[in-house]
C-alpha positions as a Python dict, from the first residue, in 0.01 Angstrom:
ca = {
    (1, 'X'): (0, 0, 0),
    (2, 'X'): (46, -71, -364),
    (3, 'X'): (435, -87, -516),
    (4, 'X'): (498, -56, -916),
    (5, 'X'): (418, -355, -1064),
    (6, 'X'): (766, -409, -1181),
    (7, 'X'): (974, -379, -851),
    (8, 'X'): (890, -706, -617),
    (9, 'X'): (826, -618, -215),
    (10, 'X'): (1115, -866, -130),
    (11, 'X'): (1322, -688, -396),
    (12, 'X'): (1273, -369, -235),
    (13, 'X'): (1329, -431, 92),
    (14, 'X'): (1631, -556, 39),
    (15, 'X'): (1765, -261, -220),
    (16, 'X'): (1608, -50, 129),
    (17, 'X'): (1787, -228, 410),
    (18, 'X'): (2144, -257, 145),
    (19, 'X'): (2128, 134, 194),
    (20, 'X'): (2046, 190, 567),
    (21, 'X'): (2323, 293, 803),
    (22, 'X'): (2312, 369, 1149),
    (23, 'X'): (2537, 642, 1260),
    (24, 'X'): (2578, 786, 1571),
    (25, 'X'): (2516, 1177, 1581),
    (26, 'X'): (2803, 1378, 1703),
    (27, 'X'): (2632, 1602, 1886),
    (28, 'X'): (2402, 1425, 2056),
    (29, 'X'): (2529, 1129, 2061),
    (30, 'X'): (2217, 1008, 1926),
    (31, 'X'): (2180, 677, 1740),
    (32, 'X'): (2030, 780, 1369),
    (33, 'X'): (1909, 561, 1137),
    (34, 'X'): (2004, 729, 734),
    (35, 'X'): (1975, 616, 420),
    (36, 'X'): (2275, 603, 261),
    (37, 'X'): (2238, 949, 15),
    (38, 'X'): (2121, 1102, 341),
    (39, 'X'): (2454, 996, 510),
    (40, 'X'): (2673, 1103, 201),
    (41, 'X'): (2474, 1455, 193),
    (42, 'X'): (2600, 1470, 582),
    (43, 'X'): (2964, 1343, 486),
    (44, 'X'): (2988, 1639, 239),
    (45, 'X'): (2869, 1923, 479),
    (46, 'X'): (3114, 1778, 742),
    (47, 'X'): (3350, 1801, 436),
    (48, 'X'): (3231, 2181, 308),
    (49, 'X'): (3235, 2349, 701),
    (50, 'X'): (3635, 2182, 763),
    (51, 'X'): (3753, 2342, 438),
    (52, 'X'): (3551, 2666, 502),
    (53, 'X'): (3711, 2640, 851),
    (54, 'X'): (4069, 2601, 707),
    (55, 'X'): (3990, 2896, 475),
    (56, 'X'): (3909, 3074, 730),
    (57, 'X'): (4238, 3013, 948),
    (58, 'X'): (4491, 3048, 595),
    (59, 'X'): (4276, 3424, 573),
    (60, 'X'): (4286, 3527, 941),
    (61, 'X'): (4695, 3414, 907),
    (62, 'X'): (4803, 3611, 628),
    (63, 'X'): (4566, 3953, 731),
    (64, 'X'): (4783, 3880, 1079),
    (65, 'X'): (5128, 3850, 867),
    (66, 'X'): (5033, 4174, 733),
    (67, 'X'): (4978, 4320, 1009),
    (68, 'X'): (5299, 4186, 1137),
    (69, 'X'): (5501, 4336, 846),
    (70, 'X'): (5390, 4680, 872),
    (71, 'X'): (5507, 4595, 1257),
    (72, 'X'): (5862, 4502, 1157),
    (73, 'X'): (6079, 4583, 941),
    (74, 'X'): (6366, 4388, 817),
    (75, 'X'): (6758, 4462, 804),
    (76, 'X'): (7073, 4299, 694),
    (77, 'X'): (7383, 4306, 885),
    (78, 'X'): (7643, 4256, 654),
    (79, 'X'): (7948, 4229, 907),
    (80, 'X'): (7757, 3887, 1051),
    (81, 'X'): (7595, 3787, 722),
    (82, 'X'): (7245, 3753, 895),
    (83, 'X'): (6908, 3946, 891),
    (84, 'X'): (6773, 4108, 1199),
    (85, 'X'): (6417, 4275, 1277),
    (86, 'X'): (6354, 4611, 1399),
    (87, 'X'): (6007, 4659, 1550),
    (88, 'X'): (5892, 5038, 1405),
    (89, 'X'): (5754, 5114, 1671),
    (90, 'X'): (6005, 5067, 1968),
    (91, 'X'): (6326, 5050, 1741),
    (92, 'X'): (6424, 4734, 1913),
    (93, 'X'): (6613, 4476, 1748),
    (94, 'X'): (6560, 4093, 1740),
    (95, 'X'): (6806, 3828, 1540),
    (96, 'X'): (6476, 3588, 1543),
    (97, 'X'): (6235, 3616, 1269),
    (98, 'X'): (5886, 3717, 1438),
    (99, 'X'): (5688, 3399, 1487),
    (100, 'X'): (5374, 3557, 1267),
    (101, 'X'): (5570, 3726, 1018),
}
């Protein structure tokens, strides 16, 4: 095969093997052999799907808090100086702030 006239095989090859990594696949458990844009592509949609998945979770926590407060609503006893939490539904009281709210 012919190479540009400028670039040198021996050059090349070692620009080529400077870049090569060999990671093993998480899935599979698979030894791959990447170039070294390939592996930063894969870095960055490892990177992408964790912050999508944290999105996700900080979403799916406050549509629960909301939930929560339309579940409880909160009261002030002013004898004791503390807050309290009725549940609407029930009536019943708690002193303890609702672990989702």
């Amino acid at each position: 095969s012919t190479i540009a006239k400028d670039i040198h095989q021996d050059d090349l090859v070692l620009w080529l093997t400077n870049r090569l990594l060999i990671e093993k696949d998480q899935i599979t458990g698979n030894s791959c052999l990447l170039l070294q844009c390939d592996s930063d592509e894969k870095k960055k949609i490892i990177m992408t799907k964790k912050v999508q998945s944290i999105w996700r979770r900080v979403m799916a926590r406050k549509e629960v808090a909301k939930i929560m407060h339309t579940k409880y609503e909160k009261g002030f006893d002013r004898k004791i100086q503390q807050h309290y939490y009725i549940d609407i539904k029930t009536g019943s009281k708690q002193w303890l702030k609702p672990r989702l709210i």
